[in-house]
N, C-alpha and C positions, 0 to 999 in steps of 0.2 A: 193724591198729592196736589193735582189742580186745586181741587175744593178748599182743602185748608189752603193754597195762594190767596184765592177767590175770597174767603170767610176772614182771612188775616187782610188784605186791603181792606174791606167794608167796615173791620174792626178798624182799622185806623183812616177812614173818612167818621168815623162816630166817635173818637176821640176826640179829633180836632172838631169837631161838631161843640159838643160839649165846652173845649176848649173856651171855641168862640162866645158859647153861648155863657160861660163865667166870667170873659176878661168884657168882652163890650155888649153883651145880651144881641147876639146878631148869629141867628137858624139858619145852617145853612138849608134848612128846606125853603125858605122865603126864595130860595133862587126859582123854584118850581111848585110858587103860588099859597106855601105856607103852610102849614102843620096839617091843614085839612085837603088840602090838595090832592087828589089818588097820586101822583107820583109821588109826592114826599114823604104820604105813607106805604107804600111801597118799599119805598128805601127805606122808612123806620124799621119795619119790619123784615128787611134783609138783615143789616145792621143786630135787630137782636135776636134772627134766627142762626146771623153769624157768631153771636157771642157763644151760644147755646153750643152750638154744633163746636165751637173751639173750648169748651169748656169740658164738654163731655169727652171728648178726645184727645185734648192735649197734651199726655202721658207718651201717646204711643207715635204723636208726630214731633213733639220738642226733645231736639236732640240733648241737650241741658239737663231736661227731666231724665231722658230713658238712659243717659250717662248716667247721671247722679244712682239711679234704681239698680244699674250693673251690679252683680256680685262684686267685690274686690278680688283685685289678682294680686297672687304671691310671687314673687320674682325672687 
């Protein structure tokens, strides 16, 4: 459960990443020296090993999905 916390923040630092970088073209890696930076790639590459890891498992931690997948009960 940590991980997917951990992998769901870094997903949303890489949207609003994105965000930024559609509405005024401004990375937020430039804070830590710019796309080529080891840190910024770093965190790229957190970011899309967080998408991966939330994608491949997203069934069995989104309560929405594993609701939705429930048998129906007959009342």
């Amino acid at each position: 459960m940590k991980l997917h916390s951990i992998a769901f923040i870094l997903l949303i630092i890489g949207g609003l990443n994105w965000l930024l970088v559609g509405l005024i073209g401004w990375d937020i890696g430039q804070l830590f020296g710019g796309q080529m930076a080891l840190v910024s790639k770093i965190i790229y590459i957190l970011v899309g090993l967080s998408a991966i890891y939330e994608f491949v498992g997203h069934k069995s931690t989104c309560k929405n999905c594993s609701a939705s997948c429930a048998p129906e009960q007959k009342i």
